[in-house]
TORVEX-353352 format. One record per residue: residue in three letters; x, z, y of N, C-alpha, C in turn. Coordinates in nm, 3 decimals, padded with zeros to 5 digits. Last residue first. Example, Ala and Ser with C-alpha at 12.3 -4.5 7.8 and 13.67 -1.06 7.14 Angstrom:
<nodes>
<rest=SER; n.east=01.285; n.up=00.708; n.north=-00.225; ca.east=01.367; ca.up=00.714; ca.north=-00.106; c.east=01.290; c.up=00.787; c.north=00.003>
<rest=ALA; n.east=01.319; n.up=00.780; n.north=-00.569; ca.east=01.230; ca.up=00.780; ca.north=-00.450; c.east=01.320; c.up=00.780; c.north=-00.330>
</nodes>
This chain:
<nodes>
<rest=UNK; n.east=00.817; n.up=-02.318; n.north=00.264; ca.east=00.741; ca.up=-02.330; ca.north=00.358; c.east=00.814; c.up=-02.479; c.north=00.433>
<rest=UNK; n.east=00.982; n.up=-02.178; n.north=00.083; ca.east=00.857; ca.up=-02.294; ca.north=00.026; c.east=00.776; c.up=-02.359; c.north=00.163>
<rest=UNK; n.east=01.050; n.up=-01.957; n.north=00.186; ca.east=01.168; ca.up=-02.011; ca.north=00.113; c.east=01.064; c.up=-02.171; c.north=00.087>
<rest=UNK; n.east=00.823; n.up=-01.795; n.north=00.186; ca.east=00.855; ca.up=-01.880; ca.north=00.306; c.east=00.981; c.up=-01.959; c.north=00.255>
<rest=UNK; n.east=00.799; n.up=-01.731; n.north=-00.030; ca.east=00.655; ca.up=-01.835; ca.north=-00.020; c.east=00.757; c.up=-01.866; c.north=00.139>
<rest=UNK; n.east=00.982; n.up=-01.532; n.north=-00.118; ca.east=00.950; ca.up=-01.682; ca.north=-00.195; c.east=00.853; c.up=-01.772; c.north=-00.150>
<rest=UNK; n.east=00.935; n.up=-01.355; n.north=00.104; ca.east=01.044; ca.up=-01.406; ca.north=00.042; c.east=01.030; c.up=-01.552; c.north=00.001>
<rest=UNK; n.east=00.665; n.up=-01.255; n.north=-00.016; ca.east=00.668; ca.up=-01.310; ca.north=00.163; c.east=00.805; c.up=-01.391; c.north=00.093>
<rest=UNK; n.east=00.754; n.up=-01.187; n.north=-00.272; ca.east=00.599; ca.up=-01.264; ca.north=-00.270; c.east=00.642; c.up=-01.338; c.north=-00.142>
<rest=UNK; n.east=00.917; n.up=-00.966; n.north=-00.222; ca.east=00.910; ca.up=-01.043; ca.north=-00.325; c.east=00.837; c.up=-01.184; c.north=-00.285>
<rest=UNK; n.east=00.750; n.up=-00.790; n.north=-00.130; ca.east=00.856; ca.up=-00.852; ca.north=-00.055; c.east=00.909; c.up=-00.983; c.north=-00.120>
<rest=UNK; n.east=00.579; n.up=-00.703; n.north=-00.303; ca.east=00.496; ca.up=-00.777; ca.north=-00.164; c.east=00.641; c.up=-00.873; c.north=-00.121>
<rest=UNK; n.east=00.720; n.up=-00.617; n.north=-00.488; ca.east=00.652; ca.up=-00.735; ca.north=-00.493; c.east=00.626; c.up=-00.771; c.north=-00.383>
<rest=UNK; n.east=00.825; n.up=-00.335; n.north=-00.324; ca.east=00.866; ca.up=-00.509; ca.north=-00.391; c.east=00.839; c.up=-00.612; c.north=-00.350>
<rest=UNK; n.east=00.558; n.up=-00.240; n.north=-00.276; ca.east=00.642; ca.up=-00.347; ca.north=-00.157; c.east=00.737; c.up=-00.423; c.north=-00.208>
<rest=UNK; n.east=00.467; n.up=-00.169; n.north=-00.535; ca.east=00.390; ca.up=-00.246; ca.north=-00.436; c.east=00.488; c.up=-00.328; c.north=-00.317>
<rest=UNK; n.east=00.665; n.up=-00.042; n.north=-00.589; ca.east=00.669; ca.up=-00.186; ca.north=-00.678; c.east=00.521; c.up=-00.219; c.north=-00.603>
<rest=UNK; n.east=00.621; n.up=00.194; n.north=-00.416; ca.east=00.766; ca.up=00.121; ca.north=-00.406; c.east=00.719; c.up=-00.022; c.north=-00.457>
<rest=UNK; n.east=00.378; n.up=00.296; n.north=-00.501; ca.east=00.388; ca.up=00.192; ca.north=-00.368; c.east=00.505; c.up=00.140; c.north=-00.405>
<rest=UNK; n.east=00.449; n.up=00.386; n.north=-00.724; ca.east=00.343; ca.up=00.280; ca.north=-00.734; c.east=00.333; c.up=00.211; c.north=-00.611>
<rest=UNK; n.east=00.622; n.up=00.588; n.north=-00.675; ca.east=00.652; ca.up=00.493; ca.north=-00.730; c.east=00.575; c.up=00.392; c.north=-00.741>
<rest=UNK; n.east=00.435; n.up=00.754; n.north=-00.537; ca.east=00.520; ca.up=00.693; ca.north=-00.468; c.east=00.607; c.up=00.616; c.north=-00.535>
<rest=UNK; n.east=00.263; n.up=00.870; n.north=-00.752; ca.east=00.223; ca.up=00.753; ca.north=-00.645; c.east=00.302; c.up=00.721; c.north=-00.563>
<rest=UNK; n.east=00.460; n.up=00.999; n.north=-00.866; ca.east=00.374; ca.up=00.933; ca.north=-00.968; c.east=00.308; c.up=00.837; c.north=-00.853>
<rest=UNK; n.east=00.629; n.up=01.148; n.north=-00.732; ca.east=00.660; ca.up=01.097; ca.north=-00.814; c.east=00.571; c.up=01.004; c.north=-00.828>
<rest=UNK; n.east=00.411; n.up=01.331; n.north=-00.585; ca.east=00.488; ca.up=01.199; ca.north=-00.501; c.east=00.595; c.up=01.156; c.north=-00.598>
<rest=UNK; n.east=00.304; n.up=01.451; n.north=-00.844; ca.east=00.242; ca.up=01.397; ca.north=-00.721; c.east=00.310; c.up=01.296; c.north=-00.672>
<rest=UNK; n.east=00.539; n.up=01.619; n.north=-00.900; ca.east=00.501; ca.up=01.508; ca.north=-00.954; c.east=00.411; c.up=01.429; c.north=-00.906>
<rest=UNK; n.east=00.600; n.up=01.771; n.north=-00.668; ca.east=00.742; ca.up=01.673; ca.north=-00.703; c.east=00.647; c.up=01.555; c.north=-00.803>
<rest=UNK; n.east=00.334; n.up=01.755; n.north=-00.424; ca.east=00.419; ca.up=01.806; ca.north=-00.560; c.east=00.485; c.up=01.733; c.north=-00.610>
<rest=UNK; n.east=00.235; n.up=01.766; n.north=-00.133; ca.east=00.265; ca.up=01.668; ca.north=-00.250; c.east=00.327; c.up=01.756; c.north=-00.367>
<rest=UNK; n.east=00.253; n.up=01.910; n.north=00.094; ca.east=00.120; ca.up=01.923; ca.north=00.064; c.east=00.088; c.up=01.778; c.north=-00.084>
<rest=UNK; n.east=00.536; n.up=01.971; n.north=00.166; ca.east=00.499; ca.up=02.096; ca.north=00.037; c.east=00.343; c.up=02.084; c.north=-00.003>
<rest=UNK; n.east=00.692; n.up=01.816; n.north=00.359; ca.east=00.574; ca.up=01.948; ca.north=00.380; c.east=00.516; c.up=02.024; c.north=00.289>
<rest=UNK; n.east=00.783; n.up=01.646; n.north=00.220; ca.east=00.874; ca.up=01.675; ca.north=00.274; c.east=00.818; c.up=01.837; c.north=00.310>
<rest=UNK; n.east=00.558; n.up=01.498; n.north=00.106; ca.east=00.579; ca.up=01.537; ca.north=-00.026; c.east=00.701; c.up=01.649; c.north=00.047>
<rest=UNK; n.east=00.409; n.up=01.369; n.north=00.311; ca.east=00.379; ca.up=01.484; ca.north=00.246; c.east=00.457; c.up=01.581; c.north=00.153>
<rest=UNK; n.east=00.660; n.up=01.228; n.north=00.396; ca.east=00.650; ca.up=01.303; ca.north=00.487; c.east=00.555; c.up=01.413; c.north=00.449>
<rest=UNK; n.east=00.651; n.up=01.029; n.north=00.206; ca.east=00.714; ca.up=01.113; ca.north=00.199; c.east=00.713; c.up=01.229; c.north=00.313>
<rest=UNK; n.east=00.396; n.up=00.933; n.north=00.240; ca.east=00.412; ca.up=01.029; ca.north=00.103; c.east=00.484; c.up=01.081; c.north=00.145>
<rest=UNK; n.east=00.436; n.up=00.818; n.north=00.549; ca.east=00.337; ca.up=00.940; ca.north=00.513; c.east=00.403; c.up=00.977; c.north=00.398>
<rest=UNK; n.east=00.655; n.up=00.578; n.north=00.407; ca.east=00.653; ca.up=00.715; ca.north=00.523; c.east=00.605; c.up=00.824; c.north=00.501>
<rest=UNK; n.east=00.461; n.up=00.479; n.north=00.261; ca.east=00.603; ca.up=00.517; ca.north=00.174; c.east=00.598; c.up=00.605; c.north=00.288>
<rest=UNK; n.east=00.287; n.up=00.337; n.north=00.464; ca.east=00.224; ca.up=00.467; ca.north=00.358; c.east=00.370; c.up=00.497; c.north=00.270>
<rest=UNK; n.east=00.466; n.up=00.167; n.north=00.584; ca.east=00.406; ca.up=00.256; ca.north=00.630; c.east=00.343; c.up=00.364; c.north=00.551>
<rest=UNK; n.east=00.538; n.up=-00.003; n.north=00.365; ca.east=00.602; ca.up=00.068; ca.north=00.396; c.east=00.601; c.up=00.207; c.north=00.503>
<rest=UNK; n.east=00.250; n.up=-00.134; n.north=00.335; ca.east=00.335; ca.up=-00.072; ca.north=00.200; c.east=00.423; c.up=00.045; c.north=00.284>
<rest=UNK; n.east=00.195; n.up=-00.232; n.north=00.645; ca.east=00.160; ca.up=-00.144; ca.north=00.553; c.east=00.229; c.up=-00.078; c.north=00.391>
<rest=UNK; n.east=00.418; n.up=-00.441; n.north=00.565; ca.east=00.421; ca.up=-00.310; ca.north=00.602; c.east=00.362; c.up=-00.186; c.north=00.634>
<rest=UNK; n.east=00.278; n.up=-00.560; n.north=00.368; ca.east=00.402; ca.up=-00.530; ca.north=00.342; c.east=00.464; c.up=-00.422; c.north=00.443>
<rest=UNK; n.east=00.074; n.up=-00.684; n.north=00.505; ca.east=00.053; ca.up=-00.600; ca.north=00.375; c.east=00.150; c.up=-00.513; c.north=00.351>
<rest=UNK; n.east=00.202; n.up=-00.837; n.north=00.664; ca.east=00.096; ca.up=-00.713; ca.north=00.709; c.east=00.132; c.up=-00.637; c.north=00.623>
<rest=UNK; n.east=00.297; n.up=-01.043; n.north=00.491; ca.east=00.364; ca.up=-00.958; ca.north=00.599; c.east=00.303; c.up=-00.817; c.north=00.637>
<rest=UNK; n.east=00.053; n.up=-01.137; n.north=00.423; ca.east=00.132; ca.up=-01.073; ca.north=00.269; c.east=00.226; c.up=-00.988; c.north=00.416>
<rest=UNK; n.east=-00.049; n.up=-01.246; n.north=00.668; ca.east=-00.129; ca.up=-01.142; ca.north=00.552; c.east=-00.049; c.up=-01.073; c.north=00.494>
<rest=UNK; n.east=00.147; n.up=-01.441; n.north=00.694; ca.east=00.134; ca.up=-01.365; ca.north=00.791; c.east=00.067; c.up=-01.256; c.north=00.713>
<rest=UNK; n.east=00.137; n.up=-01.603; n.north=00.425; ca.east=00.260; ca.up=-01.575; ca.north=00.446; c.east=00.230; c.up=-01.441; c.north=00.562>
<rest=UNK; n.east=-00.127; n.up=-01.700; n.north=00.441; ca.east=-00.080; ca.up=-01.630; ca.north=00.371; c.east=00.044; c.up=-01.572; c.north=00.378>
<rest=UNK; n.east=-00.053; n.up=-01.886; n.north=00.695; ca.east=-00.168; ca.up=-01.767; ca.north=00.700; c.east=-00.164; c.up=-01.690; c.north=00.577>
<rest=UNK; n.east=00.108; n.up=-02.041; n.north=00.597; ca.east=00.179; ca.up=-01.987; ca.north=00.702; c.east=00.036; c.up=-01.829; c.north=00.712>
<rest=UNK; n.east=-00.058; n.up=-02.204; n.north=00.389; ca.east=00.018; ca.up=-02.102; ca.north=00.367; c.east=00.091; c.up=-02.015; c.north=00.443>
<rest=UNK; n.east=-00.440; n.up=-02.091; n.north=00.489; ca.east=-00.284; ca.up=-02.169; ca.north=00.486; c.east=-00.223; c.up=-02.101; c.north=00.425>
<rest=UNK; n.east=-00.647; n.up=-01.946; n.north=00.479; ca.east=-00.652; ca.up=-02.051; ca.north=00.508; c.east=-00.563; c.up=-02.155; c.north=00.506>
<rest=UNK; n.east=-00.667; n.up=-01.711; n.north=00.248; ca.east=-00.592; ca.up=-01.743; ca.north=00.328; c.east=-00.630; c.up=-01.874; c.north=00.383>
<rest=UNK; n.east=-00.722; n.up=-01.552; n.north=-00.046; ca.east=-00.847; ca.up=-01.628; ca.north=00.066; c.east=-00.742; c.up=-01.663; c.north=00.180>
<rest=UNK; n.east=-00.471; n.up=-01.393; n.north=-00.002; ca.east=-00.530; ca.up=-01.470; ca.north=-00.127; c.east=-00.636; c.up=-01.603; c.north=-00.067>
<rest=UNK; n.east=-00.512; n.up=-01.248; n.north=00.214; ca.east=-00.415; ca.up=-01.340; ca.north=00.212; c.east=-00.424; c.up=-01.446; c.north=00.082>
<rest=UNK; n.east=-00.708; n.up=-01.107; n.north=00.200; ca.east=-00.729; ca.up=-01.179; ca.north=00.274; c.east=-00.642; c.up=-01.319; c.north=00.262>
<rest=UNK; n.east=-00.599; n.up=-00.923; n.north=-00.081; ca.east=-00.730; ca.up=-00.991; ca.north=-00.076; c.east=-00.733; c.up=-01.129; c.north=00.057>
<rest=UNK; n.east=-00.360; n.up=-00.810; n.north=00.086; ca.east=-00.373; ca.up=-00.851; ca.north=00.034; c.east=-00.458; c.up=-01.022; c.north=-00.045>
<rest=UNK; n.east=-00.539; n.up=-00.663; n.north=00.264; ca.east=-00.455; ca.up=-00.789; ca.north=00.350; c.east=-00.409; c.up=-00.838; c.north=00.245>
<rest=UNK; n.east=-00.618; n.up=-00.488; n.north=00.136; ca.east=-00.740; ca.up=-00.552; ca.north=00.191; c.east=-00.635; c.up=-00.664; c.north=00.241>
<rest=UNK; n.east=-00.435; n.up=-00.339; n.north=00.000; ca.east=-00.526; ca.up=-00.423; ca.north=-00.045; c.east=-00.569; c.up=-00.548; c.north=00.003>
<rest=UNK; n.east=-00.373; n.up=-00.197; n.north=00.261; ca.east=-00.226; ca.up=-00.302; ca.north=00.162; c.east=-00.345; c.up=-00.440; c.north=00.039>
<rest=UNK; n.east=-00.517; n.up=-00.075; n.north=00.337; ca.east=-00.461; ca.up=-00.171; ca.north=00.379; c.east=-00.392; c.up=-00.278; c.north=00.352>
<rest=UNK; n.east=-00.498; n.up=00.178; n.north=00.212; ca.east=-00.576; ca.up=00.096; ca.north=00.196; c.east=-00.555; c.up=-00.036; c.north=00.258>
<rest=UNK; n.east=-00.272; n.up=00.299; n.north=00.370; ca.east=-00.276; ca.up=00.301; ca.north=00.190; c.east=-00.401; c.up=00.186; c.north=00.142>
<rest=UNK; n.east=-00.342; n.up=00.319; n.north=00.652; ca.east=-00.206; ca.up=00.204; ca.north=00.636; c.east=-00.238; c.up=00.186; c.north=00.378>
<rest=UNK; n.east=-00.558; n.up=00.490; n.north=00.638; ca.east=-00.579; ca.up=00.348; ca.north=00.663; c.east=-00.453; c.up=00.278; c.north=00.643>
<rest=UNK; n.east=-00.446; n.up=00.754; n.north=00.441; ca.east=-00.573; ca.up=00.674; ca.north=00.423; c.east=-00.587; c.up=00.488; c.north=00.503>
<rest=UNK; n.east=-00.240; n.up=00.800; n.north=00.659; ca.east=-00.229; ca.up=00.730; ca.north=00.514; c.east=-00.315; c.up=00.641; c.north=00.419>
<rest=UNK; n.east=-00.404; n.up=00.840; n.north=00.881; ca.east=-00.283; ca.up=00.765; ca.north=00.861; c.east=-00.264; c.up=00.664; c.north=00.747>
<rest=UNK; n.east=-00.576; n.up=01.059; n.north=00.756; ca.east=-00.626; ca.up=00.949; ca.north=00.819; c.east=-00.512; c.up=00.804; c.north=00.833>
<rest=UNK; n.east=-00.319; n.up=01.269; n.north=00.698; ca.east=-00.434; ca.up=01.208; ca.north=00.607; c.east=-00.544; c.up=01.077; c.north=00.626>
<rest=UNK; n.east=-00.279; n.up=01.311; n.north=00.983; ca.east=-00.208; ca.up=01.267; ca.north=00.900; c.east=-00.288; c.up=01.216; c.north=00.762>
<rest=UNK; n.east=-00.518; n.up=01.430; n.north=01.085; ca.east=-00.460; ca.up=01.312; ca.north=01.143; c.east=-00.367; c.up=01.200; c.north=01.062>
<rest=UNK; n.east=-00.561; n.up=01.683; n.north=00.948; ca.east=-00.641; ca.up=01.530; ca.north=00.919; c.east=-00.607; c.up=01.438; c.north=00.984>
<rest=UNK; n.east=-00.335; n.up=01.894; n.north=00.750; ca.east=-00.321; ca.up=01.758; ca.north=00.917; c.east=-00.448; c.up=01.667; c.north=00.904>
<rest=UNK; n.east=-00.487; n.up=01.971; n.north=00.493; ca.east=-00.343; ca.up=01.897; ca.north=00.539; c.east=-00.397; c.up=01.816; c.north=00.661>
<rest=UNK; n.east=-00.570; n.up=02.177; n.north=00.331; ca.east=-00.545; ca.up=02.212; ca.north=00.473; c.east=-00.445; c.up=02.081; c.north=00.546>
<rest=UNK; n.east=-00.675; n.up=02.126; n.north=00.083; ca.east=-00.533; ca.up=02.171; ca.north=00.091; c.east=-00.513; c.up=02.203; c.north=00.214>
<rest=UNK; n.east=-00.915; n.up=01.903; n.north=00.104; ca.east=-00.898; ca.up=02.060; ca.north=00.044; c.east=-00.772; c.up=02.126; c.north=00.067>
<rest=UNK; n.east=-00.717; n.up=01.693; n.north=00.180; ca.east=-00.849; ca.up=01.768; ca.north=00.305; c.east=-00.836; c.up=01.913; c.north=00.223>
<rest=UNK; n.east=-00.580; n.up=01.637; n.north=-00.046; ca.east=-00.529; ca.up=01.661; ca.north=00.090; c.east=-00.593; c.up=01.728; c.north=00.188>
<rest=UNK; n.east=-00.803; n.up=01.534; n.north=-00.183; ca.east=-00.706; ca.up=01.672; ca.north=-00.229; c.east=-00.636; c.up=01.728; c.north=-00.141>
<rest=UNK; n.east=-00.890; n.up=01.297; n.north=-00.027; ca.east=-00.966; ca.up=01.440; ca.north=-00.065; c.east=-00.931; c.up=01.534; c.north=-00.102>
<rest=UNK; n.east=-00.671; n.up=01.132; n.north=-00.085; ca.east=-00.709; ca.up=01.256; ca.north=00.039; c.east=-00.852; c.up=01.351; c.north=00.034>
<rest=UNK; n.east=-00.635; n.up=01.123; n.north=-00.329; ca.east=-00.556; ca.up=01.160; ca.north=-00.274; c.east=-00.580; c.up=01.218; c.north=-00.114>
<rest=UNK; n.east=-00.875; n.up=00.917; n.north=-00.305; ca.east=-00.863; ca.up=01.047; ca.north=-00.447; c.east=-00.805; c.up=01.132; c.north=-00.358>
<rest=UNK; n.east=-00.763; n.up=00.716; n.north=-00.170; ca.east=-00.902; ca.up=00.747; ca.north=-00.130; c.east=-00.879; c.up=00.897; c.north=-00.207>
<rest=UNK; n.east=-00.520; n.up=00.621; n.north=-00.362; ca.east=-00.522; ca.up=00.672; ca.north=-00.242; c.east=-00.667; c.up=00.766; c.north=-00.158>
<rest=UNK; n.east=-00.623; n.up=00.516; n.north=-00.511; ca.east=-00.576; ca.up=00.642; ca.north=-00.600; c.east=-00.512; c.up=00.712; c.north=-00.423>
<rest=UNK; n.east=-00.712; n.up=00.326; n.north=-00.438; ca.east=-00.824; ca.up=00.391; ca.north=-00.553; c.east=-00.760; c.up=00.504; c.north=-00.535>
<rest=UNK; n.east=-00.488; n.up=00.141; n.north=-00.380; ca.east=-00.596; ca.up=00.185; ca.north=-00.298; c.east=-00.707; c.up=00.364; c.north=-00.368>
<rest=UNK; n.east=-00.376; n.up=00.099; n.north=-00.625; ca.east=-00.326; ca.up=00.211; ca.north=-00.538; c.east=-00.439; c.up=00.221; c.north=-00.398>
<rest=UNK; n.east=-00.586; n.up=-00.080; n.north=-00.687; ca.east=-00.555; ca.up=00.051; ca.north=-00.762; c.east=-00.514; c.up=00.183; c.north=-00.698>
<rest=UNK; n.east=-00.518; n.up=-00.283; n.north=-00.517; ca.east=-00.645; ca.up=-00.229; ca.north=-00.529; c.east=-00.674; c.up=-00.098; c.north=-00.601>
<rest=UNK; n.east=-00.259; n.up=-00.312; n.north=-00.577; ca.east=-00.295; ca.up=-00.304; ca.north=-00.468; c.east=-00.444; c.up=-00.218; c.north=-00.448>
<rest=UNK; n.east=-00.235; n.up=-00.430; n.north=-00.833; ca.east=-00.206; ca.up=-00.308; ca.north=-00.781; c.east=-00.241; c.up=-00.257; c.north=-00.664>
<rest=UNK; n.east=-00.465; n.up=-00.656; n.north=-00.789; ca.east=-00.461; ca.up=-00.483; ca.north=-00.888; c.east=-00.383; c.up=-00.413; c.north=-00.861>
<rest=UNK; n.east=-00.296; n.up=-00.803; n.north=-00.661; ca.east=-00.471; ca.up=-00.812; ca.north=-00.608; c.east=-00.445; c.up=-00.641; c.north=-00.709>
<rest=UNK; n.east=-00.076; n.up=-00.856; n.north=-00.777; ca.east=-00.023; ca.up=-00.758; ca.north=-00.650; c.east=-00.174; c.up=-00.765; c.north=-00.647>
<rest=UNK; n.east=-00.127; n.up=-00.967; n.north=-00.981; ca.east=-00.028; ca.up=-00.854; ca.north=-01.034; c.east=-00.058; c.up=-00.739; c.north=-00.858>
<rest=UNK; n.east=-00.455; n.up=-01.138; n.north=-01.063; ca.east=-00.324; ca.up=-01.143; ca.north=-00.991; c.east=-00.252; c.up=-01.009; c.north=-00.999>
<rest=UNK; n.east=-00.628; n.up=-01.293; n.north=-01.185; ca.east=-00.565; ca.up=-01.189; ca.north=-01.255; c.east=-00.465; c.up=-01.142; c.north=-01.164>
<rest=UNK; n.east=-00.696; n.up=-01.501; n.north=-01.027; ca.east=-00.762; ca.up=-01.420; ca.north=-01.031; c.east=-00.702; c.up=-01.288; c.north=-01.061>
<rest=UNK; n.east=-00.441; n.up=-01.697; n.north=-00.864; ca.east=-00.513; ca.up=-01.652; ca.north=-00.983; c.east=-00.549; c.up=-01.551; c.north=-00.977>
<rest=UNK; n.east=-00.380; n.up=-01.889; n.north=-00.608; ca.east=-00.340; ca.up=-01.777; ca.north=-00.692; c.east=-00.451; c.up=-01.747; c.north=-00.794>
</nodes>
């Protein structure tokens, strides 16, 4: 894969904007359990990402991008489960819960076509 890659940046972005996001969350009184949640399934998506890039195979990229992917769908949960509690704002979980969605896309996207190749 290539450096420039579509899912290595988003991924890493929405990481970025996840870390942000609970610090606003801590100030706000929100569950630190729940904030911890999100924090490790939101970052996650990166880092298995990244691994899966560096992959040793393709069956080992294929297992990574899986992870990744649900992680994706694990942090879609949490937002919405913030945004359900009143500690998100309609634009808030607008604006980063659209950035996961085309995170799991793609991710899905990605697992999809590479085992179709396998």
């Amino acid at each position: 894969m290539k450096e420039d890659n579509v899912i290595l940046e988003r991924s890493f972005t929405f990481a970025v904007r996840i870390v942000k996001l609970q610090r606003c969350l801590t100030e706000r009184g929100c569950d630190r359990s729940i904030i911890r949640q999100l924090l490790k399934s939101g970052t996650s998506i990166g880092a298995n990402v990244r691994e899966a890039v560096r992959g040793q195979s393709r069956v080992d990229f294929v297992s990574k991008m899986n992870i990744a992917l649900k992680e994706s769908s694990e942090s879609e949960y949490w937002l919405e489960l913030l945004h359900a509690t009143d500690f998100l704002t309609d634009q808030e979980y607008d604006s980063i819960y659209s950035d996961c969605k085309v995170i799991t896309k793609l991710l899905m996207k990605i697992v999809k076509t590479t085992k179709d190749t396998l």
